[in-house]
Structure formats: structure tokens, C-alpha cells
N, C-alpha and C positions, 0 to 999 in steps of 0.2 A: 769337824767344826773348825772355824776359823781361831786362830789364837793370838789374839793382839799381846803385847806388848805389857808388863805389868807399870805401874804410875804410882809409884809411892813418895809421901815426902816424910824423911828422917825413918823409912821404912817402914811406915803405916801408909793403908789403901788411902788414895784422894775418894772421900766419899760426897757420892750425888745426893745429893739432897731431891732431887724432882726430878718434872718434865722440864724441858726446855721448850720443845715444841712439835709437830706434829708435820709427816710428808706425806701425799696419796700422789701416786705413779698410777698414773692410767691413760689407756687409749686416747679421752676425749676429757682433758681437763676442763675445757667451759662448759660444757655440761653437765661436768660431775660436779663440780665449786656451785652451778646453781643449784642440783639437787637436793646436795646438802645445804647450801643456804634456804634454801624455801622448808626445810624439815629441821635445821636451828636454829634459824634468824640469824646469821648470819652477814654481815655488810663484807661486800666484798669488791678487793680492791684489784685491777689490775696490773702484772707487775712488767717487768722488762724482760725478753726473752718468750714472752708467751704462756707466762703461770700467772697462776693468781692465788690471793691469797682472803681469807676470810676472819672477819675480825668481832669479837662480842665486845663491845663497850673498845679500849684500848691496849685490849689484851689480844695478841693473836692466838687463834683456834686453830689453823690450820693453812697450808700451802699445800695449791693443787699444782703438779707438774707432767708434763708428757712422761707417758712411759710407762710399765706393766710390772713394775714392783710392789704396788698395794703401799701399805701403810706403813710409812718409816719412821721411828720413835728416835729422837733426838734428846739425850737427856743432859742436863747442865752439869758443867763441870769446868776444870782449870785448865785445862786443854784440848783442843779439838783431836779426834783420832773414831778410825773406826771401831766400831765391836760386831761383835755375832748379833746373828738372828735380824737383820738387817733393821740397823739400829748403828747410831753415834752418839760419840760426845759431842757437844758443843758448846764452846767459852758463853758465857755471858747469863745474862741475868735470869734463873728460874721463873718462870711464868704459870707455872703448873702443878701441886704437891703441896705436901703435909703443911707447909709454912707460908705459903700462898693462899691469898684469900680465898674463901668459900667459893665453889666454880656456880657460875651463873647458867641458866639456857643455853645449850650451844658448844659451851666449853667442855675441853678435856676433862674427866673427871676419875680416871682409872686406868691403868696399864694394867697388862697380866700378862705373865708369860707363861706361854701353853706349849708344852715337848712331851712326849712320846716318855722320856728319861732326862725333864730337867735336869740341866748341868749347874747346879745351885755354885760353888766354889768357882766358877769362872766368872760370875757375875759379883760373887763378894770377893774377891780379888779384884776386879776390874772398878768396881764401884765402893767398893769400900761398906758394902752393904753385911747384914746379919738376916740370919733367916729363921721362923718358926711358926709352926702351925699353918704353911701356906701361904705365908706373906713376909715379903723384904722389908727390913727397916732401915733407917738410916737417924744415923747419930750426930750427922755434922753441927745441928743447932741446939743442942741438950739433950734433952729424954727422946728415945729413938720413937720413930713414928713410923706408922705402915706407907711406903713408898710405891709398892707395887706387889701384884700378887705373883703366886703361884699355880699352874695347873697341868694334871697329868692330859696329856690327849693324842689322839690317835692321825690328827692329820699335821699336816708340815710344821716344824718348829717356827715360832715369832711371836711376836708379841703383839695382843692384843689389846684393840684399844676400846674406850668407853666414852659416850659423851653425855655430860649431864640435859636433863627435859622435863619443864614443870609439868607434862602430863603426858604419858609414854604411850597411851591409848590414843590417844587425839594425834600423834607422831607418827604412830604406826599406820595410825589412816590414813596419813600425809602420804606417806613413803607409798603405801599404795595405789592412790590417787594419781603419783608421778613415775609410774611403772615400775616402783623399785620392789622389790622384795623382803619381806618378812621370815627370812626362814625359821624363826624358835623366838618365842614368847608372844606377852610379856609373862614372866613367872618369878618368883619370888627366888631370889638366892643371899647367900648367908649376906652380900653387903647390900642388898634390894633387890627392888623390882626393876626387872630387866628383860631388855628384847634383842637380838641380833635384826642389822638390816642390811640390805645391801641394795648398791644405788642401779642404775639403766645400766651402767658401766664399768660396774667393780665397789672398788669401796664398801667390802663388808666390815662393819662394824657394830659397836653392843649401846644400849641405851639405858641409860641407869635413871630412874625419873626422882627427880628431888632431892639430892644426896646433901646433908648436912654439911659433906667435907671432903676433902680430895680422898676417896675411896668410899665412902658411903657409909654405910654398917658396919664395915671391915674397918676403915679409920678410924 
């Protein structure tokens, strides 16, 4: 595993409070940005370079880019730098978590990081985060609040991601309609009802429908 660099100020972790924002690396980004935009309304803007980016209300959901790295989780903090499990810091203003408004249609609405043998201490060193029962919290703005999850699993380390859907059935048929795939759900899990999708061209991702708050049930 990769091991960045520890970032402490007066010797305590700089703790993330959120997402920051969201990256999909794949083959055929204007395709995958409509996919996902036609399955979460999505407005989508075209950027400089040949990515694009997709937006609910004035909040960015996500940026599509050429390339075959899947889903890269960007999460806020005081300085930009790499971390494991392909995933960054990035300066500036959280957009996504516990202290972030209630996520809309569309929007991020859960991380979770799934390893074989989560390496929990490299992330609450790196993030300044606490862990129990399956879930990261983070203390930056008072009483600590669930950030991100945890889970054991059998295929590649990373993190996955979740997007909020006023109705995960009606989504699911979307996704099917536009040749994408449904591999698992919808089924009830401890933070809701949820589905895995994945689009014409990558982009597996989870669908949490209706979540009260950045993590759903689990928040």
C-alpha cells in the first residue's frame, strides 16, 4: 500500500470532515457523463481538455475524465496530496458530508471503503478520523459524525461510492433501458435501500434512494 506522508498541525491529524468531490476515469467519458446524467438528472457542463462535469442544483456531483481508473474520491482538507486506495486530498470547500446539506437526486451521498483487510490507522492518521462499529467519524465541527463507511470484501481495495435517488426502482429501470447494468439490488442494508449499477462503460456504482443525510441510516 502506498504510504503518504503524515499532516498534523501542533501534532494532531488535520481532520476531513467530507467529500470534496467526485472523479470517473473511463474509456468514453461523453457517454458515461450522459448515462449517468439521464439516471440522476444531472446538468452537465462541458469542461476544457475533454472532461465534463455534472452538476445538481450548484453543487458539483461529479467530473468525467478519459481514462480507466473508475471512481476517484477526493476528499477536503488543508492541503492537497495523494492518499491510497486511489483517492486525494483536496484544498477547498466541502461539498459533500455530515455538515453539508441533505444530498439531493443525483448527489454523492456515501463513501465506503471496502479491503479484503481494511487498513483503518492509515486513514485515521491521514484524516484525522476515529473509527467504530464500521464507520469513520470525524470531529472537525463538534460532536463526531459518520463520514464514511467501512467494509470487509473480497475484490480490489477502494472506495466506494453511493449516489442519492428519490426512487431506486424507477433508476434501476433507467440504467436498464440505457444498456447499463444492475448487478445487486435494490435490497435493504443497515444505511437503506440500495442498488449497485454500472453504466455502458464502467462506472460501477451503489444507489441509496431517499437518504435523510450524508450516509442515510448509518448518519
Amino acid at each position: 500500500m502506498v504510504r503518504a506522508p503524515d499532516h498534523r498541525l501542533d501534532g494532531m491529524p488535520v481532520s476531513s470532515c467530507g467529500l470534496r468531490r467526485l472523479e470517473l476515469s473511463v474509456a468514453e467519458p461523453e457517454s458515461s457523463v450522459d448515462f449517468f446524467a439521464a439516471v440522476l438528472g444531472w446538468t452537465v457542463i462541458a469542461e476544457p481538455g475533454g472532461s465534463f462535469t455534472g452538476w445538481v442544483g450548484d453543487r458539483l456531483a461529479a467530473q468525467v475524465v478519459a481514462g480507466e481508473r473508475g471512481w476517484r474520491v477526493f476528499f477536503g482538507g488543508d492541503e492537497p496530496r495523494e492518499l491510497a486506495g486511489n483517492s486525494s486530498v483536496d484544498s477547498g470547500r466541502v461539498l459533500h458530508g455530515p455538515w453539508a446539506p441533505p444530498p439531493r437526486h443525483g448527489e454523492p451521498c456515501w463513501v465506503r471503503l471496502s479491503a479484503g483487510e481494511p487498513d483503518v490507522e492509515y486513514w485515521q492518521r491521514e484524516l484525522g478520523w476515529e473509527s467504530a462499529a464500521g464507520v469513520f467519524t470525524s470531529a472537525r465541527h463538534g460532536e463526531p459524525r459518520p463520514v464514511a463507511g467501512i467494509a470487509q470484501s473480497d475484490v480490489e481495495s477502494g472506495w466506494d461510492v453511493f449516489f442519492a435517488v428519490d426512487d431506486i426502482a424507477a433508476a434501476c429501470a433507467r440504467v436498464s433501458e440505457l444498456d447499463g447494468r444492475v448487478p445487486w439490488g435494490p435490497q435493504p442494508l443497515p444505511i437503506g435501500v440500495v442498488a449497485s449499477i454500472e453504466g455502458p462503460h464502467g462506472g460501477r456504482c451503489s444507489l441509496l434512494e431517499k437518504p435523510a443525510g450524508w450516509g442515510g441510516d448509518q448518519g
